[in-house]
N, C-alpha and C positions, 0 to 999 in steps of 0.2 A: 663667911659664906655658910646657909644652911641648906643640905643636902636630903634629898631621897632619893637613894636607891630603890629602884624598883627591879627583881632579878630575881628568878627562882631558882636558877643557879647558884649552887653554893661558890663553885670558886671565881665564879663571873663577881658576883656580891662579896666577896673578900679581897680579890684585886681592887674591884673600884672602892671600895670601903678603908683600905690601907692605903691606896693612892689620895683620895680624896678628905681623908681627914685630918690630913697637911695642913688645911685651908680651912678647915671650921668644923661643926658639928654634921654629924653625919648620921641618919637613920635608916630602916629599912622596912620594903614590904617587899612581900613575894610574891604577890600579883597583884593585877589591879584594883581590883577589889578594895584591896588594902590599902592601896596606892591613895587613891581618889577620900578614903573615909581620912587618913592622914592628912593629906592633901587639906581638906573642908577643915579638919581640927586646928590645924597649925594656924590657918589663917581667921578661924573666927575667933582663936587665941589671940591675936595681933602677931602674931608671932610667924608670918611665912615661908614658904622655901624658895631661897633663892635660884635653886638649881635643882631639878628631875633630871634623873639619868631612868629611863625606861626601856628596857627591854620589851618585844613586841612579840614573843610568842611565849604567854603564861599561861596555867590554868585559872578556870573561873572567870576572869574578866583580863582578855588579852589589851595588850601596850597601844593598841593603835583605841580602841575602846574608851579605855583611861583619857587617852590624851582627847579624843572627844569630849568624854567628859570635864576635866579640868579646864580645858579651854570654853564651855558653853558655863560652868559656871560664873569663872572670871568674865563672860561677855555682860552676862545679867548682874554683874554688878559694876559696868562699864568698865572692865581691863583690859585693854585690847594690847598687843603684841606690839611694842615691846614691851609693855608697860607691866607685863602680870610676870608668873613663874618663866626662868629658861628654863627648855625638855628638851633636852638631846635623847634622842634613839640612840639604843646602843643594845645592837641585834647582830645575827648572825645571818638575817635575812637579806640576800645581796639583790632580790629582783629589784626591778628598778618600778616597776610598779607602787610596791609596797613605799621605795624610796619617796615617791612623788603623792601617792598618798598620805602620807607621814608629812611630806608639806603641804598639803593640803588642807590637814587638820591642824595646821600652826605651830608644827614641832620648829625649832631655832637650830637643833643642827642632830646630825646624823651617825654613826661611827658604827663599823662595824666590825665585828668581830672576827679576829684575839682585835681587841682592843690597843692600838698602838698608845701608848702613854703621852710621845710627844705628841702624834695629831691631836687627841683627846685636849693634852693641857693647850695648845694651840687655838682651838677652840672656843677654848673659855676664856682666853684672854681676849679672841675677839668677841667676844657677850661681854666683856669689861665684867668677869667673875672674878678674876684673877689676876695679877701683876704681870 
């Protein structure tokens, strides 16, 4: 499994980075910004990410932004859900607004923070990322 972290939190991005690289290669951006140009690199690489974990309040370009973005790319070149990156939120944002927004713009699942590790890896094994 190939991973972006997205998380401008350092120990938020060290947990999920030491949990997460169990399972395969792991990278990182600290907003979205960074997120979305990684995001476009990997894949015109052939080479894309299996799994976004994005956090939804960064600077420069916040998580709910990104994930518009990633998703309207993979549309224009026909990937639609399921079929493109899983993005799990993984925020400390508990309104449920935001929640429903985040599905809205075709996030696959939600977590929020402290990050519980079994719901997380739970998760992904139902996104069939993981065993």
């Amino acid at each position: 499994m190939k991973t972006l972290i997205v998380e401008d939190d350092f120990t938020s991005r060290l947990f999920l980075q030491t949990l997460l690289s169990r399972y395969g290669e792991c990278h990182i951006a600290v907003n979205g910004r960074e997120a979305v140009k990684a995001f476009r690199m990997a894949a015109g690489d052939g080479s894309p990410y299996d799994l976004i974990c994005m956090d939804i309040m960064m600077p420069e370009m916040d998580g709910q932004e990104a994930l518009r973005e990633v998703r309207a790319w993979e549309a224009a070149r026909g990937l639609v859900p399921p079929h493109g990156v899983k993005i799990v939120m993984t925020t400390a944002v508990k309104e449920m607004k935001e929640v429903f927004r985040s599905f809205r713009a075709l996030c696959d699942e939600y977590v929020v923070k402290p990050i519980d590790t079994a719901e997380l890896l739970s998760k992904l094994t139902s996104l069939e990322l993981i065993d």
